[in-house]
BALOBA-1460 file (C-alpha; in Angstrom, 3 decimals):
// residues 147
<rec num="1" residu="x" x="-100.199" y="-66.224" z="79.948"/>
<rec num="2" residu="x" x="-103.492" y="-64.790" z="78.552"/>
<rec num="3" residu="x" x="-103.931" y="-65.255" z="74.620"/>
<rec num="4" residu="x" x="-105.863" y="-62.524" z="72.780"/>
<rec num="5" residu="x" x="-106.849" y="-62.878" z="69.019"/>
<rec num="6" residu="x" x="-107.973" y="-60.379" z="67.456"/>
<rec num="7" residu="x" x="-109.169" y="-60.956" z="63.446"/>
<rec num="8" residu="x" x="-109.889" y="-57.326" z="61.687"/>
<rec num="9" residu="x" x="-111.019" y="-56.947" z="58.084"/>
<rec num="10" residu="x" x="-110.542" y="-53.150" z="56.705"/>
<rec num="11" residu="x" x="-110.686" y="-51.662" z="53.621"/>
<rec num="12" residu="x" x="-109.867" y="-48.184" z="54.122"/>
<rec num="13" residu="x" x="-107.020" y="-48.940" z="56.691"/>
<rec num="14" residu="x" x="-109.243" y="-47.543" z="59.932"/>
<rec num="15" residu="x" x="-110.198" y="-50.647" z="61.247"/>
<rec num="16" residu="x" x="-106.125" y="-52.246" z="60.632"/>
<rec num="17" residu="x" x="-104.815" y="-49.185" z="62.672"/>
<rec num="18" residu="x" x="-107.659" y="-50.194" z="65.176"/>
<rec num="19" residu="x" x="-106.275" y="-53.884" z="65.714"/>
<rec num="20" residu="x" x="-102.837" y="-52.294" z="65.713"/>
<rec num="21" residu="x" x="-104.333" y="-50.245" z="68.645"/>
<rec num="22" residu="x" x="-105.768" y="-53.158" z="70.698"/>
<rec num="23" residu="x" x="-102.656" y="-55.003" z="69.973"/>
<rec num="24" residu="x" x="-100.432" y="-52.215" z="71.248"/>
<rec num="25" residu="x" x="-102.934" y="-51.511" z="74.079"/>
<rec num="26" residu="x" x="-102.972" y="-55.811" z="75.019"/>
<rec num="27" residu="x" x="-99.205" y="-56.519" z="74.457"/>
<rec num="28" residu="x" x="-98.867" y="-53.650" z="77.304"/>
<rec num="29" residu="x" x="-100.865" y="-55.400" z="79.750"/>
<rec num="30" residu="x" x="-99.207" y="-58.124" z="79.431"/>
<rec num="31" residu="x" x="-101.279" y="-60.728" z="76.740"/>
<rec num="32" residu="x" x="-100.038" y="-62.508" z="74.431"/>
<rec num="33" residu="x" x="-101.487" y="-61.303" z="71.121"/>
<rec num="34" residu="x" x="-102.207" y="-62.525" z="67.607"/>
<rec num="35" residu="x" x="-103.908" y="-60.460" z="64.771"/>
<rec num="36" residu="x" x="-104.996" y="-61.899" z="61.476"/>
<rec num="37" residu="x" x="-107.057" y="-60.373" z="58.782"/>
<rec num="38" residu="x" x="-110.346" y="-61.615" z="57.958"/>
<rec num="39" residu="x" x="-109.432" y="-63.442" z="54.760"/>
<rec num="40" residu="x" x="-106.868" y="-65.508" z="56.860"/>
<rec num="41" residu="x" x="-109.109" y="-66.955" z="59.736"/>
<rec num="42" residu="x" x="-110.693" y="-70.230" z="59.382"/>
<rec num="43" residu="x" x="-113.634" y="-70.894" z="62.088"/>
<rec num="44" residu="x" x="-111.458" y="-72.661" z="64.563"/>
<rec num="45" residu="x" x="-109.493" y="-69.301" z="64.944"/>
<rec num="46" residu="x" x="-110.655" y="-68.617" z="68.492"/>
<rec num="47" residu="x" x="-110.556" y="-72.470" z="69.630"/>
<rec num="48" residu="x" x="-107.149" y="-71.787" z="71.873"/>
<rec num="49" residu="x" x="-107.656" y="-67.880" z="72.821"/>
<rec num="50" residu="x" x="-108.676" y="-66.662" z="76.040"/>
<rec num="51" residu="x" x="-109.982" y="-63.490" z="74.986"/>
<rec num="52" residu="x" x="-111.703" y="-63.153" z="71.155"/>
<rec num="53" residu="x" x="-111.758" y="-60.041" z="69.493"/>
<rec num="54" residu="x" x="-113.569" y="-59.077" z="66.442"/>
<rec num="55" residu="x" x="-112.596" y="-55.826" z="64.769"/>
<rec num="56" residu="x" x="-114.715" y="-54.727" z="62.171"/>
<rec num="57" residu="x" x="-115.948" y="-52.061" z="59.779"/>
<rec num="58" residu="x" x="-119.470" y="-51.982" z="58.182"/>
<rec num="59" residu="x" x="-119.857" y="-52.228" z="54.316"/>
<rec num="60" residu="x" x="-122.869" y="-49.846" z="52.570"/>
<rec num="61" residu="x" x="-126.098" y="-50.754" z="53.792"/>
<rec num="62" residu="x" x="-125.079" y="-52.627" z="56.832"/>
<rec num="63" residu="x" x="-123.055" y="-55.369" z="55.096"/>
<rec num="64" residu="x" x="-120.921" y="-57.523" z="56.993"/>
<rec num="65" residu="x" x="-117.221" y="-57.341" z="55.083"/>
<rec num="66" residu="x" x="-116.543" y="-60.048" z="52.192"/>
<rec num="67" residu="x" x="-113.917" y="-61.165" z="53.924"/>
<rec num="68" residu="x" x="-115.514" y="-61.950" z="57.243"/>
<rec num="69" residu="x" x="-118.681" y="-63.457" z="55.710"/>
<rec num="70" residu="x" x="-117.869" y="-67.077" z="55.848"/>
<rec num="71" residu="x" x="-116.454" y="-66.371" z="59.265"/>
<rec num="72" residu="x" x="-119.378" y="-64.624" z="60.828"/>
<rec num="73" residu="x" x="-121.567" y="-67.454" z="59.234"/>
<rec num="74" residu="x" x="-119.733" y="-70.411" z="61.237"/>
<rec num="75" residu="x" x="-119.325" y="-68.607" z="64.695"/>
<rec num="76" residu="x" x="-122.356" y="-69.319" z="65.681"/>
<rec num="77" residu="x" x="-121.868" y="-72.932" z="65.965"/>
<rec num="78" residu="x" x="-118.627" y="-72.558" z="67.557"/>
<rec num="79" residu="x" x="-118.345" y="-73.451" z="71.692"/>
<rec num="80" residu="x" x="-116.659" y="-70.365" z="73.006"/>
<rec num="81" residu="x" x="-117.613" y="-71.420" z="76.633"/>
<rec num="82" residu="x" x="-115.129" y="-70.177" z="78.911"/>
<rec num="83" residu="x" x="-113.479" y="-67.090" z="76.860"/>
<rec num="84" residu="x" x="-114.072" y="-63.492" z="76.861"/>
<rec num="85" residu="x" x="-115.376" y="-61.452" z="73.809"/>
<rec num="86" residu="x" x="-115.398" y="-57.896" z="72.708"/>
<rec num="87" residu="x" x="-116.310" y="-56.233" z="68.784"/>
<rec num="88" residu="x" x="-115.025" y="-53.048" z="67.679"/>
<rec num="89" residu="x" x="-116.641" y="-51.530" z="64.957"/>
<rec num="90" residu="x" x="-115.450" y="-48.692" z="62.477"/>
<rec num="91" residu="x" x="-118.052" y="-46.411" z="60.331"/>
<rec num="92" residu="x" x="-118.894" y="-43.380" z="59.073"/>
<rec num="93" residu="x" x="-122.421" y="-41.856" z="61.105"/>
<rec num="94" residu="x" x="-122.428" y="-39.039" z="58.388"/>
<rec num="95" residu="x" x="-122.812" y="-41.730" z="55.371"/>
<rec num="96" residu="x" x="-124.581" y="-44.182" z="57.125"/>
<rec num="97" residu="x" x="-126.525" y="-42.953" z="60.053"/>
<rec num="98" residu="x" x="-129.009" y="-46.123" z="59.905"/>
<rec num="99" residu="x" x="-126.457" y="-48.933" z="59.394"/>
<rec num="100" residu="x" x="-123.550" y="-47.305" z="62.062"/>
<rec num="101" residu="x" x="-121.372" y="-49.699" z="63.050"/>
<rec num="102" residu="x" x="-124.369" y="-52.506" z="62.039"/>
<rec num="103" residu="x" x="-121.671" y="-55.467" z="61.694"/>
<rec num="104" residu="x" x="-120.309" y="-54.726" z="64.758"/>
<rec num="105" residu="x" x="-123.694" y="-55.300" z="66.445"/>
<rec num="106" residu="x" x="-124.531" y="-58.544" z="64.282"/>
<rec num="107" residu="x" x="-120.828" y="-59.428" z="65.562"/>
<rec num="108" residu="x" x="-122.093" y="-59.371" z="69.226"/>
<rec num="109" residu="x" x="-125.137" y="-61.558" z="68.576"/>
<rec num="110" residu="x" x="-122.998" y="-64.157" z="66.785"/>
<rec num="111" residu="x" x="-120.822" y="-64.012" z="69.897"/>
<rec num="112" residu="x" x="-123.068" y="-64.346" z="72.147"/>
<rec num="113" residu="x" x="-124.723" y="-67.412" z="70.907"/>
<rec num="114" residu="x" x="-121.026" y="-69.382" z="71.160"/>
<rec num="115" residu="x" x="-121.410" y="-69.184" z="75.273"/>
<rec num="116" residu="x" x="-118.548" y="-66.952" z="75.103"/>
<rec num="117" residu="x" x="-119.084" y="-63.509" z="78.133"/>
<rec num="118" residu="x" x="-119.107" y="-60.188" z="76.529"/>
<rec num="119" residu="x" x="-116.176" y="-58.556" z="78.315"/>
<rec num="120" residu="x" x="-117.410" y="-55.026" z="77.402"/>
<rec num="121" residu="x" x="-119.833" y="-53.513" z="75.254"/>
<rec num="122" residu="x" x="-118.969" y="-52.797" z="71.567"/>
<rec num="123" residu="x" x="-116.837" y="-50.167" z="70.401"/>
<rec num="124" residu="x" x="-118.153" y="-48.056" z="67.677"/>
<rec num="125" residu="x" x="-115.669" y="-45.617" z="66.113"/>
<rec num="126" residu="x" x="-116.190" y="-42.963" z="63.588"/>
<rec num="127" residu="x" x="-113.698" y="-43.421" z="60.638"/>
<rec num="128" residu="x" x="-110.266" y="-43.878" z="61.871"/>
<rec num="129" residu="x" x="-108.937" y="-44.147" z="65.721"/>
<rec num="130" residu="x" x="-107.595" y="-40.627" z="67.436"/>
<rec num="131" residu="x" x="-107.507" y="-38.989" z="70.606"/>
<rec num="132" residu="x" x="-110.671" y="-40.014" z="72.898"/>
<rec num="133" residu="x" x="-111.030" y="-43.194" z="70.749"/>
<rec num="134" residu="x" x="-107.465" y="-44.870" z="71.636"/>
<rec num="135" residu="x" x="-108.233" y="-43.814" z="75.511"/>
<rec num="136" residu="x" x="-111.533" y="-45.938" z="74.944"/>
<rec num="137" residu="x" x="-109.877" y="-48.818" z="73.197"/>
<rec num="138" residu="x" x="-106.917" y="-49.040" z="75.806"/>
<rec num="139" residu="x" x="-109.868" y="-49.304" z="78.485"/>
<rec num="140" residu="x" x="-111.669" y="-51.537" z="76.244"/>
<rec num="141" residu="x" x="-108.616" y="-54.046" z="76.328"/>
<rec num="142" residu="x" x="-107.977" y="-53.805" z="79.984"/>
<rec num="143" residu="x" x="-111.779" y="-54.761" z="80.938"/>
<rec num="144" residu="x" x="-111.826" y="-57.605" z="77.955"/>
<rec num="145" residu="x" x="-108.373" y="-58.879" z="80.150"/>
<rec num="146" residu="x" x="-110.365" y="-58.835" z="83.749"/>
<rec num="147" residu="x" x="-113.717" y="-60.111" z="83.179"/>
């Protein structure tokens, strides 16, 4: 059986309904799933997954969250050879039309240096999840599960 982790940090609750989402969206194709907030993850999180997923939003000026610093500062140096990868990011384009979704994208570069494949590119939502956006993150899941 496949084994997806996703770790989420959130602050307004969009980026928690998010991982609820891909969690939902995984568990229905079949994965085994485990979520854990930022603040609970210690760098080995991803050592026994098959599929890593990073859901994040972006903090003022294109801050990664508090709670994912640490995190995002050891992934770098972790061997992710062999798994499959995806970020989500939540934002707001109307606050923050320069930073959108910026910790998302430093998210994908930390991936990508573990040897871990990006399994589809990143997901940038505005605010909260609806309509269009679940479709997207359903599809998201279901490519992150094939590649």
């Amino acid at each position: 059986m496949t084994l997806v982790k996703i770790a989420y940090a959130s602050m307004t609750g969009n980026t928690e309904g998010i991982s609820e989402i891909l969690e939902d969206a995984f568990k229905e194709l079949g994965a085994d799933v485990e979520r854990a907030e930022a603040e609970d993850v210690e760098s080995d999180f991803f050592e026994d997954a098959n599929v890593c997923v990073i859901a994040t939003y972006t903090y003022n000026d294109g801050e990664l969250p508090f709670d994912f610093e640490d995190f995002y500062g050891n992934l770098p140096e972790q061997d992710l050879q062999g798994k499959v990868f995806g970020v989500v990011g939540s934002g707001d384009s109307e606050l923050y039309p320069d930073y959108f979704c910026k910790a998302a994208e430093d998210f994908e570069e930390a991936f990508i240096k573990t040897g871990a494949t990006k399994g589809h590119e990143t997901v940038k939502i505005e605010n909260a999840a609806e309509g269009e956006d679940i479709d997207h993150l359903k599809a998201f899941a279901k490519a992150l599960l094939e590649a």
